[in-house]
Structure formats: C-alpha cells, structure tokens
VOGU-3710 file (C-alpha; in Angstrom, 3 decimals, decimal comma):
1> xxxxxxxxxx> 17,890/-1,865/-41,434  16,186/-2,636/-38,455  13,797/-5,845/-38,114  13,048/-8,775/-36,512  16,635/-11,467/-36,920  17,776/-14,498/-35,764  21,066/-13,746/-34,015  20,939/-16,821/-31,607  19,966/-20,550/-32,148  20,527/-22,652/-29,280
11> xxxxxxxxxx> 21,784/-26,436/-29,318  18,552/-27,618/-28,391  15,724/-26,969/-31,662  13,110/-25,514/-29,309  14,910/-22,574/-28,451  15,281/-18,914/-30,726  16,138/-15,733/-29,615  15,868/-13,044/-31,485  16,125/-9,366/-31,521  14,469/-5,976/-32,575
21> xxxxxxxxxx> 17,881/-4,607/-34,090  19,562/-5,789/-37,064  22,202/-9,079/-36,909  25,063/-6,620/-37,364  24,710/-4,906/-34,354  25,269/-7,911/-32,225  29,374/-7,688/-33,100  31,094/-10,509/-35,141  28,461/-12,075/-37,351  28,658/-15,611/-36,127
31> xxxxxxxxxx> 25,466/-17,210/-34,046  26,119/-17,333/-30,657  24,631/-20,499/-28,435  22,198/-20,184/-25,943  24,600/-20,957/-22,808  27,033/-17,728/-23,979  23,988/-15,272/-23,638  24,388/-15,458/-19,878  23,505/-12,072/-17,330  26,826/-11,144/-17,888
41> xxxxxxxxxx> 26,613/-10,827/-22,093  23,479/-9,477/-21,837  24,876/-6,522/-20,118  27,500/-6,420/-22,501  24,589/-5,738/-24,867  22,394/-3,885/-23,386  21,474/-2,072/-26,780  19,626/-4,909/-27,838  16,546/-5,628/-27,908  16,072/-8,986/-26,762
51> xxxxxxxxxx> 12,628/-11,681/-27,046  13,092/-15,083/-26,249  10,518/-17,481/-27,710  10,037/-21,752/-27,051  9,094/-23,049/-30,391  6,608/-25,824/-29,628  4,842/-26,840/-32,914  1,874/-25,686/-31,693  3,313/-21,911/-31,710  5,213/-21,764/-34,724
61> xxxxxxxxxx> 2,259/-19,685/-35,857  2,144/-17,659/-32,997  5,781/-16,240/-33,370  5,303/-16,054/-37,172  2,399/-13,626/-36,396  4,396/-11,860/-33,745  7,518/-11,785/-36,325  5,255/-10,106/-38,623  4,530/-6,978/-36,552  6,852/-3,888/-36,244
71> xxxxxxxxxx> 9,357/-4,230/-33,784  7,918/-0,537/-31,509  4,304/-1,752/-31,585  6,036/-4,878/-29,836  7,412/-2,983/-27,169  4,353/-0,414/-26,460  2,258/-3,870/-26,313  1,184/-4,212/-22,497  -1,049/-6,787/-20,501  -3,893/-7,091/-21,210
81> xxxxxxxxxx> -5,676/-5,637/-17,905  -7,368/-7,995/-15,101  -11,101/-7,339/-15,257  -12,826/-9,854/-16,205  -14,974/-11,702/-13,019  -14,212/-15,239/-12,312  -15,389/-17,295/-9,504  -15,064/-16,938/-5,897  -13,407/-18,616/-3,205  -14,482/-18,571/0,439
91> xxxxxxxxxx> -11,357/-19,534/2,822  -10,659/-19,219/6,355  -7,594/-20,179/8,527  -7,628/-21,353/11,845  -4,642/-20,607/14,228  -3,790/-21,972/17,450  -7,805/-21,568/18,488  -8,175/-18,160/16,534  -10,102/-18,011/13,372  -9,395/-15,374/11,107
101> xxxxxxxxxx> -11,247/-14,679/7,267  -8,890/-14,791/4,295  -8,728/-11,394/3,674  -6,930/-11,082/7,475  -4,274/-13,272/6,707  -0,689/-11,463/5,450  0,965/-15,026/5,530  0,406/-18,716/6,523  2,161/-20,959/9,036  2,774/-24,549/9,570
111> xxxxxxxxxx> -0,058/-26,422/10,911  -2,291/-23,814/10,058  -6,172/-25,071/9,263  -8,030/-23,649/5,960  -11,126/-24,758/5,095  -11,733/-23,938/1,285  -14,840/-23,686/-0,813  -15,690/-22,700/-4,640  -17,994/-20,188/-4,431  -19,631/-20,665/-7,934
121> xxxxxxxxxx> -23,568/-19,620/-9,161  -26,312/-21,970/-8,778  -26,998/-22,689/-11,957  -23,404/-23,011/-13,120  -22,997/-25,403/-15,549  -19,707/-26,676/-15,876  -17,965/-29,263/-13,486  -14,678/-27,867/-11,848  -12,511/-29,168/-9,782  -10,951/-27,112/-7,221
131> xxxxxxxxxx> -7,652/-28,832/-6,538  -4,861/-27,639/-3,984  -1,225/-28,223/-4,097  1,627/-27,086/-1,503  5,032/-26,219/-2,880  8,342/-26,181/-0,814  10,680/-25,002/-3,423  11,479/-24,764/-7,160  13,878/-27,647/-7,216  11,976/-30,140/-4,885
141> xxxxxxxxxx> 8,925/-31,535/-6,066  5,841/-31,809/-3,578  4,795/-34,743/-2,385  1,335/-36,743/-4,094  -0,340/-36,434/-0,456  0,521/-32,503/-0,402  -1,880/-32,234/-3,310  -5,869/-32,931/-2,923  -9,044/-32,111/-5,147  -12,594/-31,257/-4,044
151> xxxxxxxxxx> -15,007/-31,793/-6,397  -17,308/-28,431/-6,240  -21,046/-30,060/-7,804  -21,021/-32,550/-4,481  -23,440/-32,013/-1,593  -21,801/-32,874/1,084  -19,285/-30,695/2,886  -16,471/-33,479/3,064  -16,933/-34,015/-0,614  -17,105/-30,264/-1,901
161> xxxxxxxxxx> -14,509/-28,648/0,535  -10,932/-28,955/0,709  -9,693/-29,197/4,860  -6,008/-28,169/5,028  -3,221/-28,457/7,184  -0,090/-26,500/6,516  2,540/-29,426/6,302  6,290/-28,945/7,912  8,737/-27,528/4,998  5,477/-26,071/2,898
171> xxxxxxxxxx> 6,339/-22,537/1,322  3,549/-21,844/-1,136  0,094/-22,986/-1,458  -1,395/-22,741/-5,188  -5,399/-23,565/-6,059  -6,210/-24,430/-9,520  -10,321/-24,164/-10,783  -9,625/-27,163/-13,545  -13,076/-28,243/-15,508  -13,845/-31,434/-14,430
181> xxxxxxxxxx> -12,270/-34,418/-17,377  -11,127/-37,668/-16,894  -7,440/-37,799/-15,951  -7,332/-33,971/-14,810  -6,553/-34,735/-11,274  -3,651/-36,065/-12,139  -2,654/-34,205/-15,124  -2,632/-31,503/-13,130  -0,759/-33,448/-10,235  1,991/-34,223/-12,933
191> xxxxxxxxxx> 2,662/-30,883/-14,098  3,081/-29,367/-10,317  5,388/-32,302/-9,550  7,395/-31,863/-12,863  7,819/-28,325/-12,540  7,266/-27,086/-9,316  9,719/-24,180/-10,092  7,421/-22,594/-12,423  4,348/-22,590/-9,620  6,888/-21,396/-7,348
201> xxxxxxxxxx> 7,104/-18,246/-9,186  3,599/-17,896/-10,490  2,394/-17,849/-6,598  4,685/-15,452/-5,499  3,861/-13,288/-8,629  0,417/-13,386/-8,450  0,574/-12,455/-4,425  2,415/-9,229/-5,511  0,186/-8,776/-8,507  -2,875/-9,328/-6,212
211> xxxxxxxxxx> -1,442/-6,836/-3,152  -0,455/-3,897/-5,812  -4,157/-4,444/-7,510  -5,584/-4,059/-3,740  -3,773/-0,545/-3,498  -5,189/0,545/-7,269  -8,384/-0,368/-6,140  -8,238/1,100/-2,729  -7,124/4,623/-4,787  -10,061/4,461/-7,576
221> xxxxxxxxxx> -12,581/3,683/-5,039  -11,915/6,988/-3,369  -11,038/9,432/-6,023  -14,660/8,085/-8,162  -16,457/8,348/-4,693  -14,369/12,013/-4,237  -15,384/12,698/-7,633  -19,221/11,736/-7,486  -19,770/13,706/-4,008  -17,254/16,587/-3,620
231> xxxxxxxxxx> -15,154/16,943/-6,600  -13,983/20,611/-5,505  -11,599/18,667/-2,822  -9,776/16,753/-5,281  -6,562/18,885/-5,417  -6,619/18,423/-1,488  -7,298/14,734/-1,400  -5,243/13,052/-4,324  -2,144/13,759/-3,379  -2,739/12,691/-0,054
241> xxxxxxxxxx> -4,164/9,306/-1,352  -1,475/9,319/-3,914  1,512/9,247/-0,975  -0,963/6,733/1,111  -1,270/3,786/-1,243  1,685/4,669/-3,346  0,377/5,766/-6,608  1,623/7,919/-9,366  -0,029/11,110/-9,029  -0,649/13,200/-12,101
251> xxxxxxxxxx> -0,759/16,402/-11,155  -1,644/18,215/-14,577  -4,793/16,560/-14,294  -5,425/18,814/-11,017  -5,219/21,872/-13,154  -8,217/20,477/-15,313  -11,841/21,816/-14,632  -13,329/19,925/-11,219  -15,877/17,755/-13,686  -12,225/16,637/-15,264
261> xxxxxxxxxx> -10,320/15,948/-12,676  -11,162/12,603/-11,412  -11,394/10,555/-15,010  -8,369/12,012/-15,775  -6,535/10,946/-12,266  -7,692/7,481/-13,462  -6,243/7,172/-16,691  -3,847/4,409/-17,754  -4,731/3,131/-13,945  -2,769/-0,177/-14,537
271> xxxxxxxxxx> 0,428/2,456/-15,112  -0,196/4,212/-11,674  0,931/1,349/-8,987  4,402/2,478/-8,085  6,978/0,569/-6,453  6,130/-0,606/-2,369  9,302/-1,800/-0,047  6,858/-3,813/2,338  4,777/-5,946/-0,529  7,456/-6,306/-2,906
281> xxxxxxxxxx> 9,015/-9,590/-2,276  9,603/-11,333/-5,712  12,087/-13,746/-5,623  13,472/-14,934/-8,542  13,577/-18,970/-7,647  13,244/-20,218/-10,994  16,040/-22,355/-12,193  16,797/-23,734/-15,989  16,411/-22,868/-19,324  14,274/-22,497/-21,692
291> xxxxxxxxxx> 11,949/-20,216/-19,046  14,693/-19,349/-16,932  16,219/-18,032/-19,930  12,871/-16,016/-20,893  12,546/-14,273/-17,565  15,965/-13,176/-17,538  15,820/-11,130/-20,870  11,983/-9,856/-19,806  13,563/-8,171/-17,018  15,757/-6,070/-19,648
301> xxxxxxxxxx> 15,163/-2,401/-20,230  15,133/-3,681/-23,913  12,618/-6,196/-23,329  10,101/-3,628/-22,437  10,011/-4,072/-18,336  12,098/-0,570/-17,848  9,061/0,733/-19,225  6,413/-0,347/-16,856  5,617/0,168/-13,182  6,135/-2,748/-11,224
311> xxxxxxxxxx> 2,318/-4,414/-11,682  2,163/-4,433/-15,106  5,489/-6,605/-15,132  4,280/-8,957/-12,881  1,614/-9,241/-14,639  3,759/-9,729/-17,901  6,110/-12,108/-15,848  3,209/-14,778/-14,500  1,971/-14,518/-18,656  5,302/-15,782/-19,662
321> xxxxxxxxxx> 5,517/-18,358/-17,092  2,298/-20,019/-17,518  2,878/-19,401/-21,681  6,239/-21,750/-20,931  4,127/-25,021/-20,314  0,263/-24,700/-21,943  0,226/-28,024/-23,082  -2,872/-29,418/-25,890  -4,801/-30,803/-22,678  -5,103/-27,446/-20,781
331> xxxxxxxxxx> -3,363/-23,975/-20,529  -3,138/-21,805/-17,472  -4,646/-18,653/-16,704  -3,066/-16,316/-13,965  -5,857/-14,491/-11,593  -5,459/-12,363/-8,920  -7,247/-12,716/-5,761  -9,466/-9,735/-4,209  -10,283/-10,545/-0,686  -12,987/-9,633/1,482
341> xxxxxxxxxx> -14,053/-11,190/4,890  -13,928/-14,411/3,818  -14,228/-13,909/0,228  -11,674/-13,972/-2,392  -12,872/-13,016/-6,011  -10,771/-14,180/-8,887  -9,980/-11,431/-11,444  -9,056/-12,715/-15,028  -7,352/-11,300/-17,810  -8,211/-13,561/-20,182
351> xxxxxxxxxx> -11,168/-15,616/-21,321  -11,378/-19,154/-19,856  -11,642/-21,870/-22,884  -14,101/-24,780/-22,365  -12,569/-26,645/-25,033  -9,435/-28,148/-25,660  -6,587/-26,634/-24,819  -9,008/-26,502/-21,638  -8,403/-23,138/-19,196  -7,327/-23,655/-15,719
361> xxxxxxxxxx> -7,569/-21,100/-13,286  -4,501/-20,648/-11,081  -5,037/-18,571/-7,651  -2,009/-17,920/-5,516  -2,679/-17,642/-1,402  -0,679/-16,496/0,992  2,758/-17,484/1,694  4,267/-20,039/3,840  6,557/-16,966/6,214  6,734/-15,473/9,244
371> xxxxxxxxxx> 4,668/-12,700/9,567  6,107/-9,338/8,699  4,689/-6,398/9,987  5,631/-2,951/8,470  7,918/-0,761/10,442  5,351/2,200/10,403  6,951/5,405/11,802  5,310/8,604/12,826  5,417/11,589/10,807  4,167/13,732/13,192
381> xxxxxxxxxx> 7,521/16,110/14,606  5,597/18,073/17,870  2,373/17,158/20,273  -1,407/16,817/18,893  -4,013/17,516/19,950  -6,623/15,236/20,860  -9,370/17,775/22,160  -10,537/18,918/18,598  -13,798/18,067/17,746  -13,183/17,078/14,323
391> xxxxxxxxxx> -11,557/13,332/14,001  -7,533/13,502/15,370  -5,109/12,495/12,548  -1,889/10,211/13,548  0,130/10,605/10,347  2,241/7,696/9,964  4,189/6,296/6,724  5,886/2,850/5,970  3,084/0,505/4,550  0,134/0,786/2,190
401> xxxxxxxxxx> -1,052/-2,248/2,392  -2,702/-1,191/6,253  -4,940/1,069/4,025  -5,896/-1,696/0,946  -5,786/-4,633/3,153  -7,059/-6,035/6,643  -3,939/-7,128/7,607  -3,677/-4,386/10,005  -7,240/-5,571/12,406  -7,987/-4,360/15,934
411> xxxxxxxxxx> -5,946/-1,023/16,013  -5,625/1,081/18,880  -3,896/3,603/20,412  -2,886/2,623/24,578  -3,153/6,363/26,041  -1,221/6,779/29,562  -1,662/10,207/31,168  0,726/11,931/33,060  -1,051/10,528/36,483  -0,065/6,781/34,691
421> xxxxxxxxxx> -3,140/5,706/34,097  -4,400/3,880/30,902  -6,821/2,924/28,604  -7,353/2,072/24,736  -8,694/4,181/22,227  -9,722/2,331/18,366  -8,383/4,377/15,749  -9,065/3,293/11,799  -6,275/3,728/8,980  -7,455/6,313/6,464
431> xxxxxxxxxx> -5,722/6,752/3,146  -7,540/10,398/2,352  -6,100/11,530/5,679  -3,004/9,980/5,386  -2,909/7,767/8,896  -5,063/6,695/11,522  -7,832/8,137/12,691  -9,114/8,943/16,222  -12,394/9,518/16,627  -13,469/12,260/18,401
441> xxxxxxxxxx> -13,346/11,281/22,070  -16,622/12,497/23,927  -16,177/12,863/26,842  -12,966/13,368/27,688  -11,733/11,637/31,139  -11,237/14,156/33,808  -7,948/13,381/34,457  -6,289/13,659/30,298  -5,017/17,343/30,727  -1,595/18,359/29,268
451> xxxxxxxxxx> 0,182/15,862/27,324  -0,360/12,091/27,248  1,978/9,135/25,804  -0,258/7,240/23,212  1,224/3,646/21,413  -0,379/2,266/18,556  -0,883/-1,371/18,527  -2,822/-3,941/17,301  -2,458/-7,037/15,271  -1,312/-7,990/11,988
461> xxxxxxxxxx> -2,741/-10,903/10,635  -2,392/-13,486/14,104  0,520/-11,730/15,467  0,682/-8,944/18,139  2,076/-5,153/16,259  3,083/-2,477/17,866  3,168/0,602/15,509  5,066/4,217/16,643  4,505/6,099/19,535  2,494/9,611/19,516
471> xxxxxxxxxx> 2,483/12,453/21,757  -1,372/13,862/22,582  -2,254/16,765/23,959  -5,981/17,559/25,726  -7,055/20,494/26,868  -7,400/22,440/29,783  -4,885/21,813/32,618  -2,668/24,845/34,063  -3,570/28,091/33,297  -1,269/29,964/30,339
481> xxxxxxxxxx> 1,476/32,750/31,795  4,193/34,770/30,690  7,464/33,111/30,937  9,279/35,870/33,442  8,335/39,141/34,595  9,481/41,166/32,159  7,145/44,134/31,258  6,492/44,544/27,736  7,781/47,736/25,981  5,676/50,338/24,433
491> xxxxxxxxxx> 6,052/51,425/21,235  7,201/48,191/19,662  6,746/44,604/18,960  7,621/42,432/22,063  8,632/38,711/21,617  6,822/36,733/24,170  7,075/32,956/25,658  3,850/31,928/27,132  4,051/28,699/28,985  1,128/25,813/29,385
501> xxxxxxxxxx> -0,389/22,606/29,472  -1,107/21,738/26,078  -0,041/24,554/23,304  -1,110/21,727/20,107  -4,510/22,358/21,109  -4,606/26,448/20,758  -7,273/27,524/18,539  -6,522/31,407/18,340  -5,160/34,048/20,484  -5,556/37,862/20,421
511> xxxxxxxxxx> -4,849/40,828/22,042  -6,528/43,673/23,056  -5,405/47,130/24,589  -7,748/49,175/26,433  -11,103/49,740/24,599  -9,605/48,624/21,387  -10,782/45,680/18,761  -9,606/42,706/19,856  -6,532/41,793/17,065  -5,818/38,223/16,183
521> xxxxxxxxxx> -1,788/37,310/16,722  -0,428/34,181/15,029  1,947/31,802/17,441  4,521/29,052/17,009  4,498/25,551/19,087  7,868/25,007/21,106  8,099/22,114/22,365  5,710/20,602/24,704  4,574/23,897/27,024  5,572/26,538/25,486
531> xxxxxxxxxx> 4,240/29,113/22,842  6,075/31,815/21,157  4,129/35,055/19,950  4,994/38,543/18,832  3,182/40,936/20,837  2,646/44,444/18,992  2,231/47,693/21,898  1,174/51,078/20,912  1,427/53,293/24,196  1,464/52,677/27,522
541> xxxxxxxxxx> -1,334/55,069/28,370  -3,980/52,909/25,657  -4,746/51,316/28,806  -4,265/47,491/30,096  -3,303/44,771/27,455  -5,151/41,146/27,708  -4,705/38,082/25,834  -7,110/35,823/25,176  -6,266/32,174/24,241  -9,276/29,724/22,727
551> xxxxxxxxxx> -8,372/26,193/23,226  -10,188/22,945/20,758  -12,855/21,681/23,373  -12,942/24,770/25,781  -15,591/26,956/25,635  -14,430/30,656/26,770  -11,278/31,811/25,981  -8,167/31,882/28,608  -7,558/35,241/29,342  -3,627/36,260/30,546
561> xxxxxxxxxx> -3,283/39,853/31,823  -0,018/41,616/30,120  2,597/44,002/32,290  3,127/47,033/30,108  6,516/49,155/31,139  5,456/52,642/32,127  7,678/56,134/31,737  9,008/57,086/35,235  8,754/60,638/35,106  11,369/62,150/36,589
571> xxxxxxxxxx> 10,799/64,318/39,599  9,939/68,495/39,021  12,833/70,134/41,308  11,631/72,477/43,971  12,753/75,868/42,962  13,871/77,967/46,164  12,071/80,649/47,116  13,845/84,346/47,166  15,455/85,271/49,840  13,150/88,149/51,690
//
C-alpha cells in the first residue's frame, strides 16, 4: 500500500520525515534517527520518496493538510510562478570614480558606494522600512554596524536613503522591505545575526533565480514581439533565440499553424530555463539541521527536483529556506530582482500579508566576488565579410547573460587592417541573430581591403573584457585570377582555384561562353584568398569564356577572362607531285 508514513522520528520533537512509499520498503522495520539518514543512506535509498517537514505548532495543520493529499499530486506540485509586481528599488554603485546603474553591475567589491532608495507610489499607504544587512558567511554572524534601516515615508535624502560602503570580509548584501512596527529593526537584526546561514543561501538563490528569470524574459519578449509582427519567421528565429539565452526549444510547436506557433513556444515558460555554466553558481553553504537536513532531501530525484529545470528549483529551494524560520511576528517572502538602468523591480510569488505573521520582502543584490567575465569564443570557422549591406553577424557562444543583462556595456570590435592601422567599431549582442552585431559600416575607409584582424572588447560590469578574435573581410582589393596557367579543357567540367582579396564577401559568380546566357556557378571559401569552383566547357569553338564575380558593396561585377585549350590540328602532308 502506498501512502504517506512515518519511517523516521528524530531525537529532537520538531523534526519528521516521512515518505511517499510504504514503511516496509525502507528495510528492517525499526525507526531510524535523524543523524543515520546522512547523503550517504539516502543514496542507499534512492527509491524513496523523501519530505522533510519542522513541526512548529503553528504548522501542525499545515502538514496534516499536506498528509492528506495523494502522494503524485505532491510531486507534480510546482512553485507557484513570480508575477506578481512589488515595489521598486533604485540603486547605483560607485567605483573608484565610475558610476555605474544597478542593472550594470555582475558583482560588488569592497569599498564599493551604493546609494539605495524604495521606489514606492505616492500615495502608498503603508510604512516600510527598507533595511540592509551584509553577510560574510553562513557560520559568522554580521556585525550590528553592517546592518542599517532607512525609513522610506522621510523627506529628506539622509533619512530615506541607505549610503553604503562595501565593508572588508563582506560576501553578500541582502535588503529586506519590512512594514514599519515597533521593534522590527531589530527583530529583523536578530534573525540575520542568528542565522546568517539561511540569508547566505537565500541571496545566492535568489541571484540565480533573478539571472535565469532575466533570460525567460529576454526569450518571451522576442518570440511575442516575433509573433505580433512577423510570425512567418518563427521557425527561423526560435531556435536561434532558443541556443542564445539557453531555453528549451519545443520544436513540435514549429509544426503548428504560424497564428499557433508563438503561444505554444511559451507554454509552461517557468519549465523552459535550462541549465547556464556562467550564472549557475549555487553554493550549498548552509550548515545544520533541521534546514540543512530539508535541502539535502529536496535535491533528491525523489523529492521532485530531478523533475524540474534548474529555476523552478531555486525557486522551490529559497521557499523552503525562508518556510524554515517564519516566525508569528513576520514571515519572509523571496523576490527576484528585474533590473533596468537604475531600476530594480521586485517580482513576488506570493501575496504580502499586512497582518500578523507580517510579510517581509527579501531582495538579494549582487555578490561580494571578483568579477567574472564569460569566456565567449567565436563560432565563426573562415573570414566574414564586413562589406554587406545588411548588419554583419559575429557568432559567438559561452554566455547568455550578455543578451538578458547589461553586464556586457560598451562593446566593440578594435579593427586593424593589413596596413596596421586601427580604429573601433560598436557592435550590440543580439539573441535573434545569435552574436553581435555590426552595423553596417558606411563608408568604408579607403584603406580596409582584403582581410582585417577585428577583437571584441569592452567591459563587463567595471572591469576591462576582451571577448574572441574575428577575421573580416571588405571588399575590393586585388583583382580575382586563375591560380596557374593551365587552360581549361573542352568538353568537360574543369576544377578551378581563383585567388583574391576577400572571397567571404562574393555575392555570385557566373560564366558565360561566347554569345551564350550567362550561367550561375556555385563556389566554396578556402581559406583566406582563395575560391574553388567547377567550371563546366562545351567546345572550344563556342567562343571566349568570362567570369564574372559580384562582390557585397561593389557595384559591377569583376570580370576574369578564361584560357580555353584549343585542338592543334595536325599538319595536311604535301603530296608529291608525279614525276613528268
């Protein structure tokens, strides 16, 4: 019989584990304690289905209601999504002189300056506190002075505002939006302080959480827009968007009519976030049971996280945390932060409560690191051409947060011609194209013929980047030839190597023999001056072959005479004349 059961009781009375499979299944029978299930028995028992519960009076009821439910609808359950509006933030951060707005900002340093305001409605009408604490580590408790509170109804600036500096040994900086009641401050003060481990986590969650919703929203903003404009170009765009930002693609839903195609693409959208290398960096720093305990078995495939991309169980992780120490004063509601400029908009999942257990808001910002800059890396294999008149593509792969983020801020590519001189070019990172874009460069400096070195750099956050290096190709330049001297042979397709300045920027070639229609030939790019073609020849006597090669940004085609092998006709012997 399967069920909810007790198999597990801890020492301590505010601990039960229990489990979606009968008591049988666990092996002998007998309860086991709460220090055997370590990582290494719940391996052992990985056919279990495992949910691990603190029984503080106040939840009895909850887990008798949960008890009550069937074990599958349990494990389907998921988060309950992140769109309801909360307030707004507006933040900058000053750096050695440089100002930059939240939203530019991949990670803090010390002695970094943030200036910090609620950004609520006029005619809001409850009091909140908007209280900051620094954190240095889940088993060392901040400091009082590394925690300060701004009271958001005050006029003045200095009253209102919360002026920051980074302090030496700072990791993680945590806001709270707490409704303003006597002995808040410091209610709130004592919780951080007695279990810093727990914020620790909950920052570092919620910056994940907040980074993977920047990449869903960067991918629903442009399949709707797609949609509402030019739904035809779906099938071209989504899976180039889908390998951009990261995103499960569905394909069926490509095979749908056009008017289909982009609600369907957007179904389940909390399911689509895949897994990123660059801005997936949970750590798990929590120490101690009970809640150590709990996030262990919600990582289990049994525990339902096997079954969810990697946003929804953050998002299940920060509601287990914060579940772990509500208290009757106040709970705590996770939100993710959407920046803009300067802006950061709270999402919520969750109602706020105005009366007792009173909601606080909890907003993770950036962490306390070294900057890390993705290793992008060009997937781009030959030349390109920059001559086109369309915008030049520079495919590159290793980070989607320099499409959903501003991270990534004053990109350029530094192009050196082949004479060595320099200059910068801006280029912008486009998800639906898959890289950065150059835009079309009008006009063109005399002396960028041939191929040209370009290196993309920029910044990332208030440190220099430097991103991979491209090989461009412009136009014009030597004239195309024949590689050798070798006549071509009538009667037969001749390979042919034609050699040049800048064969990523050939448009078309054809041939023509004679009088005859001019008849389009298709080529392959070798290396960085060369072109290979197949060159079909009927007779020698059709008269003179021509090619003609059309180049992006050159008006008139390039035209490169052919030799064509004639017959040498052999001599007619003189016949003697009869002897008279």
């Amino acid at each position: 019989m399967k069920g909810w059961r007790l198999f597990a009781k801890g020492s301590r009375a505010d601990v039960l584990i229990i489990s979606c499979n009968s008591f049988a299944e666990f092996g002998s029978g007998t309860a086991m304690g709460v220090s055997a299930l370590s990582s290494t028995n719940l391996k052992q028992h990985e056919d279990l289905s495992l949910r691990a519960y603190l029984l503080a009076p106040s939840r009895l009821l909850r887990i008798a209601i949960w008890l009550a439910l069937p074990c599958s609808q349990l494990q389907a359950a998921e988060p309950a999504p992140f769109d309801l509006p909360g307030p707004g933030l507006h933040v900058t951060v000053q750096r050695d002189g440089v100002t930059l707005p939240i939203d530019a900002v991949p990670a803090l340093a010390t002695d970094d300056l943030l200036t910090i305001e609620a950004d609520l409605p006029e005619d809001q009408g409850t009091r909140f506190l908007l209280l900051s604490a620094f954190l240095r580590g889940a088993t060392n408790p901040p400091p009082t002075d590394w925690i300060r509170t701004a009271e958001t109804w005050k006029r003045k600036n200095k009253d209102k505002r919360l002026s920051l500096k980074v302090p030496k040994g700072a990791k993680q900086l945590v806001l709270f939006f707490v409704p303003a009641t006597g002995g808040a401050s410091d209610a709130i003060s004592d919780t951080v302080r007695g279990r810093p481990g727990e914020f620790v986590r909950a920052t570092q969650a919620l910056n994940q959480a907040s980074l993977d919703r920047s990449r869903l929203n960067a991918f629903m903003v442009a399949i709707q827009a797609q949609g509402n404009t030019h739904p035809e170009y779906l099938r071209k765009l989504a899976p180039t968007l889908a390998r951009s930002l990261s995103m499960k693609l569905n394909e069926g839903c490509l095979d749908r009519v056009i008017a289909r195609q982009a609600s369907c693409l957007l179904e389940n959208r909390d399911s689509l976030v895949l897994a990123d290398m660059h801005s997936s960096s949970i750590a798990d720093t929590l120490a101690g049971a009970p809640t150590d305990l709990a996030l262990q078995l919600s990582t289990t495939r049994e525990a339902g996280y096997g079954y969810y991309t990697p946003y929804i169980g953050v998002v299940r992780d920060v509601a287990r945390i914060f579940g772990a120490f509500s208290n009757p004063q106040f709970n705590y509601l996770p939100t993710l932060s959407m920046r803009r400029d300067n802006n950061i908009s709270l999402l919520l999942n969750s109602a706020p409560s105005f009366q007792k257990p009173k909601s606080v808001l909890v907003a993770a910002m950036p962490a306390i690191e070294a900057d890390r800059p993705p290793q992008l890396r060009s997937l781009q294999e030959g030349p390109i051409c920059a001559s086109r008149e369309e915008e030049v593509v520079l495919p590159v792969d290793g980070s989607p947060l320099i499409y959903s983020t501003s991270y990534a801020r004053k990109m350029a590519i530094k192009v050196t011609s082949a004479t060595g001189k320099s200059f910068d070019l801006p280029v912008e990172a486009r998800a639906d194209r898959g890289g950065y874009v150059l835009k079309n460069i009008r006009p063109i400096p005399a002396d960028l013929v041939g191929t040209a070195k370009a290196a993309l750099h920029g910044f990332w956050g208030f440190e220099q980047f430097q991103g991979p290096e491209f090989a461009l190709q412009f136009s014009g330049g030597e004239a195309w030839r024949p590689a050798g001297n070798t006549p071509l042979t009538p009667g037969s397709d001749n390979p042919l190597t034609l050699k040049g300045a800048a064969p990523a920027c050939v448009a078309s070639i054809s041939v023509t023999q004679g009088q005859s229609k001019p008849t389009a030939l298709t080529w392959e790019v070798r290396g960085d001056k060369e072109l290979s073609i197949n060159v079909p020849v009927a007779n020698a006597d059709a008269g003179d072959m021509v090619l003609q090669i059309k180049e992006h940004g050159v008006a008139e085609p390039m035209k490169v005479p052919l030799l064509i092998a004639r017959p040498v006709t052999p001599p007619v012997p003189e016949i003697p004349s009869p002897a008279k």
